[in-house]
N, C-alpha and C positions, 0 to 999 in steps of 0.2 A: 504494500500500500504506500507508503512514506518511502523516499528515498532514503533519508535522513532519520538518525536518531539519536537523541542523548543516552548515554551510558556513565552513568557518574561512578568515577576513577573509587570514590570511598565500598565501592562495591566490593573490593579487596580487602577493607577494612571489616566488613558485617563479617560479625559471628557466624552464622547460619551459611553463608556464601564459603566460610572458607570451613566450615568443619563438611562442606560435599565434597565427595570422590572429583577424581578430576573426568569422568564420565558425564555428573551432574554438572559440573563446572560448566562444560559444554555445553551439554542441553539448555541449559537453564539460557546462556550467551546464545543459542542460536535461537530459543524462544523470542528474547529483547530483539535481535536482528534479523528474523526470518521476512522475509518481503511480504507475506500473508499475514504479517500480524499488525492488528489494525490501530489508529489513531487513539480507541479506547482499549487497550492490552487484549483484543479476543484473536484469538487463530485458533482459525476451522481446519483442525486435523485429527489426523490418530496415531495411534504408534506405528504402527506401520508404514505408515505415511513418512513420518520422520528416520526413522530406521532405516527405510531404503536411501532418503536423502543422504545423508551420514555412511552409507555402505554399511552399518551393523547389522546386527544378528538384533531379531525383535526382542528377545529376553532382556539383553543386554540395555536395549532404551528403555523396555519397560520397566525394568530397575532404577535405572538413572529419573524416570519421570517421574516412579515410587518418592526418590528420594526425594526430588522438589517438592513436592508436594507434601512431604509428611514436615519438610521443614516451613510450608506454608506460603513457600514464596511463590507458587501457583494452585489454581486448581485445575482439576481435570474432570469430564465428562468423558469416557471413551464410548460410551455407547451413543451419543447424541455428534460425539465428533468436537470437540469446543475445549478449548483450554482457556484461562484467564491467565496473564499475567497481576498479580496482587502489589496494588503500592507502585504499578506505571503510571499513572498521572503525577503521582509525587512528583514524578521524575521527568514525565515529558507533558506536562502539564500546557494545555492549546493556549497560545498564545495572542487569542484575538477572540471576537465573539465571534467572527465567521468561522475559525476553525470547529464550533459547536454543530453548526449546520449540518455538518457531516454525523451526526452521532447517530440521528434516527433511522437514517438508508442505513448504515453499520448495523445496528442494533437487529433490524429487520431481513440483512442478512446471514446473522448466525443461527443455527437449529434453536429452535423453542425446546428446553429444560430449566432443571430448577438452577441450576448453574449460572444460568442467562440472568435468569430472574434476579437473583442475587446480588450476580453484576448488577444490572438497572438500576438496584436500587442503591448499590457505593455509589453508582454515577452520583443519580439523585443528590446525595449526602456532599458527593466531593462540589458540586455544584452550589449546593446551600453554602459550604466552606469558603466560595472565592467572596472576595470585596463588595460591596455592593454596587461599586459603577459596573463592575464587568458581568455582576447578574441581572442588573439591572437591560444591559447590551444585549443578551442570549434572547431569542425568540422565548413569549411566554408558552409555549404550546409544545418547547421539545422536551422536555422532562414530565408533562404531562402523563396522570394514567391511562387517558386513553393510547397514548403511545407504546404504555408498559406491554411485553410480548404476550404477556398472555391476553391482553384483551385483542390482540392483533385480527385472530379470525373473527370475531365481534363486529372491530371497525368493518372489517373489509364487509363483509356483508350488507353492513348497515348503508355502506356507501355504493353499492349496486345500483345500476338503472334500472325501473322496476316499469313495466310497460302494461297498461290497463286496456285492455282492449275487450266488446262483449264478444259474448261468444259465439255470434251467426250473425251476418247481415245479411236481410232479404233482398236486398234488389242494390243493385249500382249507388244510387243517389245515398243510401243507407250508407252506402260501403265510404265511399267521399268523405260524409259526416264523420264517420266512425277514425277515418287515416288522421282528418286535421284535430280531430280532438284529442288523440292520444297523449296520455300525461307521462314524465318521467323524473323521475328524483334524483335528485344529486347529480356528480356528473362524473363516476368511475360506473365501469366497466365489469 
């Protein structure tokens, strides 16, 4: 996603970062640098997925992702596909109200789990945390519940074109009335 990313050098300093194997050590660095992982810490993958990238053997990364993870500094869904990086905005923290814009297309691209949900809701939290000019700058409507994933198939529905038409028209002239009055709601698809 991002060309660019911060990696702050005190990462060598944290307890946790250096009592991992130098297997997690990895993992963990190619989590923060994998071109899939997005603006809010998510990358859509699995072990397998990353294990072949790397040339490993799948045990071998699923240990090493064990390890992140048991030390917290991600979470993982492998059945949903979805990993979180924990404590990345600390770090790469957006820089502008427009870099927000992008959160909701993100969000709505990763599998729906409780994983996600959870995320959503740090978002949320880390959101309430900034300044009040810069939340004041964020659109009021992207941190929204309706935006939250689970109500997602909700919206989507509610936002359908919905097309009213009766059920027989008897003659031509009938049929005419019936085209120009057709009603329709909202304006998705």
């Amino acid at each position: 996603m991002a060309r660019y990313r911060k990696i702050d050098v005190r990462m060598w300093n944290d307890r946790k970062f250096r009592e991992l194997s130098d297997n997690a050590k990895l993992v963990f660095i190619l989590l923060l640098t994998h071109p899939d992982t997005t603006q809010i810490g998510t990358i859509r993958t699995r072990v397998s997925n990353l294990a072949d990238e790397l040339g490993w053997q799948r045990d071998a990364m699923s240990h090493a992702i064990q390890e992140v993870t048991l030390n917290g500094m991600i979470d993982a869904d492998e059945k949903a596909g979805l990993m979180v990086i924990n404590n990345f905005l600390k770090y790469n923290a957006p820089s502008s109200p427009n870099a927000f814009k992008s959160w909701r297309e993100l969000i709505d691209l990763m599998p729906e789990c409780d994983l996600l949900d959870r995320h959503v809701a740090s978002l949320k939290a880390f959101v309430d945390s900034l300044s009040t000019g810069m939340r004041n700058a964020i659109p009021n409507d992207l941190m929204s519940t309706s935006n939250h994933p689970a109500s997602r198939n909700r919206n989507r529905n509610r936002n359908r074109k919905y097309i009213h038409t009766p059920k027989r028209a008897k003659n031509s002239r009938q049929l005419q009335k019936i085209s120009r009055g057709v009603s329709v709601k909202n304006q998705f698809l």
